[in-house]
PAMIPA-355382 format. One record per residue (C-alpha): residue number from 1; y, z, x. Coordinates in Angstrom, 2 decimals. Each point is the difference from the previous one (the first is absolute). Example, Ala and Ser with C-alpha at 12.3 -4.5 7.8 and 13.67 -1.06 7.14 Angstrom:
R,nr,yy,zz,xx
R,1,-4.50,7.80,12.30
R,2,3.44,-0.66,1.37
// end
This chain:
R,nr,yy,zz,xx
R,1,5.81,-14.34,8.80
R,2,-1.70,3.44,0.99
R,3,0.88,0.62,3.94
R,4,-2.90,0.95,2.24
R,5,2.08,3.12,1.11
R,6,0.62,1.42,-3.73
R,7,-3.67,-0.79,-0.67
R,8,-0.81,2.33,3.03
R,9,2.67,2.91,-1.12
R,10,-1.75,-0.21,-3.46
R,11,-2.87,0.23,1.21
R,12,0.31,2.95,2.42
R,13,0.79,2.46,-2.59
R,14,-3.13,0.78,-0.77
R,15,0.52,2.07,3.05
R,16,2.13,3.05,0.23
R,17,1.62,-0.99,3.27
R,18,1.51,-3.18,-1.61
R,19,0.99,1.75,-3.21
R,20,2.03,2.29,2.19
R,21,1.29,-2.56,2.23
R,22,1.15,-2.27,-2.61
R,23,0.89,2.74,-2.20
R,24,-2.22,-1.81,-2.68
R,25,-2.54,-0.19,-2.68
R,26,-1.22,-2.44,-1.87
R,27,-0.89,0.23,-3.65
R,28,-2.76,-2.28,-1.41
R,29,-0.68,-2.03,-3.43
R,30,2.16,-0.43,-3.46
R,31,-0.22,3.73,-1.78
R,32,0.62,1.85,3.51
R,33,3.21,-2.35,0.79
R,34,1.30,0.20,-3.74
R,35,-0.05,3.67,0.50
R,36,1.74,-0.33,2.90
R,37,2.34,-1.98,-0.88
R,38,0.79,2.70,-2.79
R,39,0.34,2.77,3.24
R,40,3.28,0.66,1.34
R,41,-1.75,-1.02,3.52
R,42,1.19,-2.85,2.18
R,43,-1.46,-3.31,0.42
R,44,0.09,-1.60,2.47
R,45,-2.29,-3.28,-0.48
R,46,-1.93,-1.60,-2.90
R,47,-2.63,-2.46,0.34
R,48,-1.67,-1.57,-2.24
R,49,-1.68,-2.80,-1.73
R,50,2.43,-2.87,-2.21
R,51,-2.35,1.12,-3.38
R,52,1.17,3.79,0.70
R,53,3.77,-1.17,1.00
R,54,0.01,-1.96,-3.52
R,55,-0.67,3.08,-1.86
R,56,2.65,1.89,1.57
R,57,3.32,-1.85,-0.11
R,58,2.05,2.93,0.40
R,59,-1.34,0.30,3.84
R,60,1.49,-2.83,0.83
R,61,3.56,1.22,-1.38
R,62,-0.49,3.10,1.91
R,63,1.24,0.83,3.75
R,64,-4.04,0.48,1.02
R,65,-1.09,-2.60,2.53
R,66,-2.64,-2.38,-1.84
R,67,-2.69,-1.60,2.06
R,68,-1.98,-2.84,-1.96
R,69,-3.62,-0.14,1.43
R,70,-3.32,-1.77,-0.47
R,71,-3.14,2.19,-0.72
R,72,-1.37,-1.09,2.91
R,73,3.18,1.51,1.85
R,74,-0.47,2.68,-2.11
R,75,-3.41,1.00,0.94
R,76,0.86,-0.16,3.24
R,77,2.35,3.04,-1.18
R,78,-1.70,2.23,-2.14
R,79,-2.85,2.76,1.04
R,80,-1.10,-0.98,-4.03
R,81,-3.31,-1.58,-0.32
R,82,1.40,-2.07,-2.84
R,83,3.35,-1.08,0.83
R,84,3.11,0.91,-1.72
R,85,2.48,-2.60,-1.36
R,86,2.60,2.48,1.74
R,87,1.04,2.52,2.59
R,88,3.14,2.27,1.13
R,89,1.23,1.51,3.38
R,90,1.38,2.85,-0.80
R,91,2.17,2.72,1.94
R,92,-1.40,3.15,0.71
R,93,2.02,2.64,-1.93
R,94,1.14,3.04,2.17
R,95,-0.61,2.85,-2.59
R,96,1.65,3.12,0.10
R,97,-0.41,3.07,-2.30
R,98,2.44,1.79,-1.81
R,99,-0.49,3.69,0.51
R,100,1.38,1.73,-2.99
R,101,-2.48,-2.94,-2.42
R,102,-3.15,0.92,2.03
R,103,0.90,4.00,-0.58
R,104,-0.20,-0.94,-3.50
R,105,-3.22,-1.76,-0.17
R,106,-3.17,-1.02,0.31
R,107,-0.59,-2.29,3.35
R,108,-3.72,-0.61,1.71
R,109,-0.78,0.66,3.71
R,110,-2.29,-1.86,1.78
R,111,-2.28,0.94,2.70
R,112,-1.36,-2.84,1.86
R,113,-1.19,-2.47,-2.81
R,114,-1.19,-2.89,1.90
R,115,-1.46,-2.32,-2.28
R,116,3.20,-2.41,-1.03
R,117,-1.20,-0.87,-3.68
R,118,-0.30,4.05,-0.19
R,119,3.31,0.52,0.85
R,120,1.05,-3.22,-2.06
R,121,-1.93,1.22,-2.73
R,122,1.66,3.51,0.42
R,123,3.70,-1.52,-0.20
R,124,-1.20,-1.80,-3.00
R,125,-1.03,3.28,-2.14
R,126,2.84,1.78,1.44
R,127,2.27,-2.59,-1.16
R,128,-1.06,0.45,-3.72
R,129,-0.35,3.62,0.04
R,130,3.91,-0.28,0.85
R,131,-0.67,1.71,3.27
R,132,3.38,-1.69,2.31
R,133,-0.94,1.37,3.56
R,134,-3.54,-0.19,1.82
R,135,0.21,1.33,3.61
R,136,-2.64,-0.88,2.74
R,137,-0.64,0.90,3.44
R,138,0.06,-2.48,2.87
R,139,-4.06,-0.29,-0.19
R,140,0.50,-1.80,-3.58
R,141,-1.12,-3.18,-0.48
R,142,3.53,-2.14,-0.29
R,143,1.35,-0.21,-3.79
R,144,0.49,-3.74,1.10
R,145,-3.19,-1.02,1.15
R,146,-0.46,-2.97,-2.45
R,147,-2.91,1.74,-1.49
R,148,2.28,3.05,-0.54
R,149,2.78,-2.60,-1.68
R,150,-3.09,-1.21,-1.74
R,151,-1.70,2.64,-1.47
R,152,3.16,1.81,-0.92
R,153,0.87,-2.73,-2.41
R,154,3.82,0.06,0.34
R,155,0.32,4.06,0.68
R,156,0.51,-0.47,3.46
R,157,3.46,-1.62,-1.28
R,158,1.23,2.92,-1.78
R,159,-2.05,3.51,1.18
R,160,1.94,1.15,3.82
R,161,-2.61,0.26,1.94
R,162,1.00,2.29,2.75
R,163,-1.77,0.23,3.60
R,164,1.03,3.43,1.45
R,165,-1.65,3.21,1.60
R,166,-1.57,1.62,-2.86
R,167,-0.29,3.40,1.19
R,168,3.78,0.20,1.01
R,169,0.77,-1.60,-3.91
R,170,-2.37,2.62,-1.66
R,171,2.04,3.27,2.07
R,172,2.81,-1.98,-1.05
R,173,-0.53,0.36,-3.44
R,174,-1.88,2.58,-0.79
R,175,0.42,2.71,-1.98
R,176,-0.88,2.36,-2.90
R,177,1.98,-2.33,-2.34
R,178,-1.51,-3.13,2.12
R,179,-3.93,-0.06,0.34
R,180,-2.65,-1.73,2.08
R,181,-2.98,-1.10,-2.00
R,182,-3.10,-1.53,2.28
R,183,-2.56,-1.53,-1.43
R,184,-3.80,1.10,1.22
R,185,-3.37,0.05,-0.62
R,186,0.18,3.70,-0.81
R,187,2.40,1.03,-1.25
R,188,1.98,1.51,-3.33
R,189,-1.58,-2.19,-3.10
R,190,3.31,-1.88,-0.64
R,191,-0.18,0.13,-3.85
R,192,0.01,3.80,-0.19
R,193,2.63,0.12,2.53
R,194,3.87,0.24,-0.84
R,195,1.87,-2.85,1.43
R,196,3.63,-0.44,0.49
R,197,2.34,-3.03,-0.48
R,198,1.27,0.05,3.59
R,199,-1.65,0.36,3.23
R,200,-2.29,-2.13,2.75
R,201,-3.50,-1.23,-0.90
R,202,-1.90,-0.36,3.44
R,203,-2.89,-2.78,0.02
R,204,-2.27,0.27,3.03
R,205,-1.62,-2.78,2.26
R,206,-2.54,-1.71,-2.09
R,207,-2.56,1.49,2.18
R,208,0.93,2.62,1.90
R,209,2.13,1.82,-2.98
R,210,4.11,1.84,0.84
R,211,0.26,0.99,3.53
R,212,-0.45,3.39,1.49
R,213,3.79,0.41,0.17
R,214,1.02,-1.55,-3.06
R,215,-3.09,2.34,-1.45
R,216,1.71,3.08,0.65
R,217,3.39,-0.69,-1.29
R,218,-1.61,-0.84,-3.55
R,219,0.85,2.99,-2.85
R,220,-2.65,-1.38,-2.78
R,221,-3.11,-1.58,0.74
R,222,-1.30,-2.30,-2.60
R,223,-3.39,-1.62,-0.84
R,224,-0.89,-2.78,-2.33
R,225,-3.64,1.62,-1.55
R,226,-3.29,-2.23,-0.05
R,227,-0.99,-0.68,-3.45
R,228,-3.27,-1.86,1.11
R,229,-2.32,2.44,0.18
R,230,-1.69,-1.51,2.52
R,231,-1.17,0.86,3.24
R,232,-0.02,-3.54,1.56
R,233,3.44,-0.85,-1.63
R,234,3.11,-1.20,1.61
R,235,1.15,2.25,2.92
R,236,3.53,-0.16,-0.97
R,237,2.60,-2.48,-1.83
R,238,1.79,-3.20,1.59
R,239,3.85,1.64,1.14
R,240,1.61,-2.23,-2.06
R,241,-2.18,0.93,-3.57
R,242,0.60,3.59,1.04
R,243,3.38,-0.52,0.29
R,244,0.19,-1.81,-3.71
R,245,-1.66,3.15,-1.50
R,246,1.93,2.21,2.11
R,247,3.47,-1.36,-0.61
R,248,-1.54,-0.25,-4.09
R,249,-0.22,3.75,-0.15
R,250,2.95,0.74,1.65
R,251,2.44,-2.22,-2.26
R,252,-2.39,1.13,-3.93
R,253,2.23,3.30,1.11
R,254,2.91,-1.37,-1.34
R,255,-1.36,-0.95,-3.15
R,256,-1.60,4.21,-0.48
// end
């Protein structure tokens, strides 16, 4: 039977205190736990309906600790509107970079994204653009926000998502071999511009754009154009599609 006191630690994750605290997060629903359950990340608790447990015998002969609940226990779980037959705690991974494989590629920088399914979403594209490290200052939304876990579809398990001080990484790093791209509303036209295979790509605030300091540490600016044509279009593109067509143009290099 579910314990009032796990019910409240589940619970509390939705805020970042309690996901530090416990050193938690919980992933939500059947594809999201499959892929996790793929990761090389540590469970620590899986609840979830008899129907879901019946379909996955090998669970059971695994070390993971298997809750069985009722959907009414569950809903009392999930922050889903319809609710899942199933749902893992999780450990928070402590990742660390190597410095020699971020020298040698491609990794994204992010400057204060604080919508979580934009940074989810983010982690997602990065992940299939093969892109291993994403780096984000403290004011980030958290990459395990359950929206974050959510939106990123599984990424989250695999891309290192790194919380650091982003002007100390860029001087770090930087170099004529090693350069910074930013992304702006003005900027180079990123087609006609010659990209590199290794560097940072710096994604602003969803409003306010990159920082002032970040801003002047950046060797190439870049612009996605407006197609449109129109003077009441859009007055710029979601962070996360911008990343997608970013991270698009980067990688056709390798195929020139």
């Amino acid at each position: 039977m579910l314990s009032k006191q796990l019910t409240k630690i589940v619970q509390s994750l939705e805020k970042k205190k309690f996901r530090e605290k416990y050193n938690l997060f919980k992933a939500e629903g059947e594809k999201l736990v499959e892929e996790l359950l793929r990761s090389d990340l540590h469970v620590e608790r899986i609840l979830a309906s008899p129907a879901w447990i019946e379909r996955n015998p090998s669970v059971l002969s695994s070390r993971i600790n298997l809750m069985e609940v009722t959907p009414k226990e569950m809903e009392g779980l999930s922050g889903f509107q319809s609710v899942p037959e199933v749902l893992a705690l999780v450990e928070i991974p402590e990742w660390k970079w190597q410095e020699e494989e971020v020298r040698e590629s491609l990794s994204l920088v992010l400057n204060g994204i604080q919508d979580p399914g934009n940074l989810g979403t983010i982690l997602r594209v990065a992940d299939w653009f093969g892109v291993r490290y994403v780096f984000c200052d403290r004011d980030c939304a958290g990459a395990f926000n359950p929206k974050a876990v959510q939106a990123s579809m599984g990424a989250v398990f695999r891309v290192h998502t790194c919380y650091t001080e982003l002007e100390e990484l860029v001087d770090r790093f930087r170099s004529e071999d090693f350069l910074c791209y930013g992304t702006f509303l003005k900027g180079s036209v990123i087609y006609r511009t010659t990209l590199k295979n290794k560097g940072f790509i710096v994604m602003g605030n969803e409003g306010k754009g990159i920082g002032e300091a970040l801003e002047e540490r950046m060797d190439v600016r870049l612009t996605i154009p407006d197609f449109s044509g129109a003077e009441a279009g859009s007055e710029s593109l979601n962070v996360g599609v911008a990343t997608g067509i970013i991270l698009s143009e980067f990688k056709r290099n390798i195929y020139l």
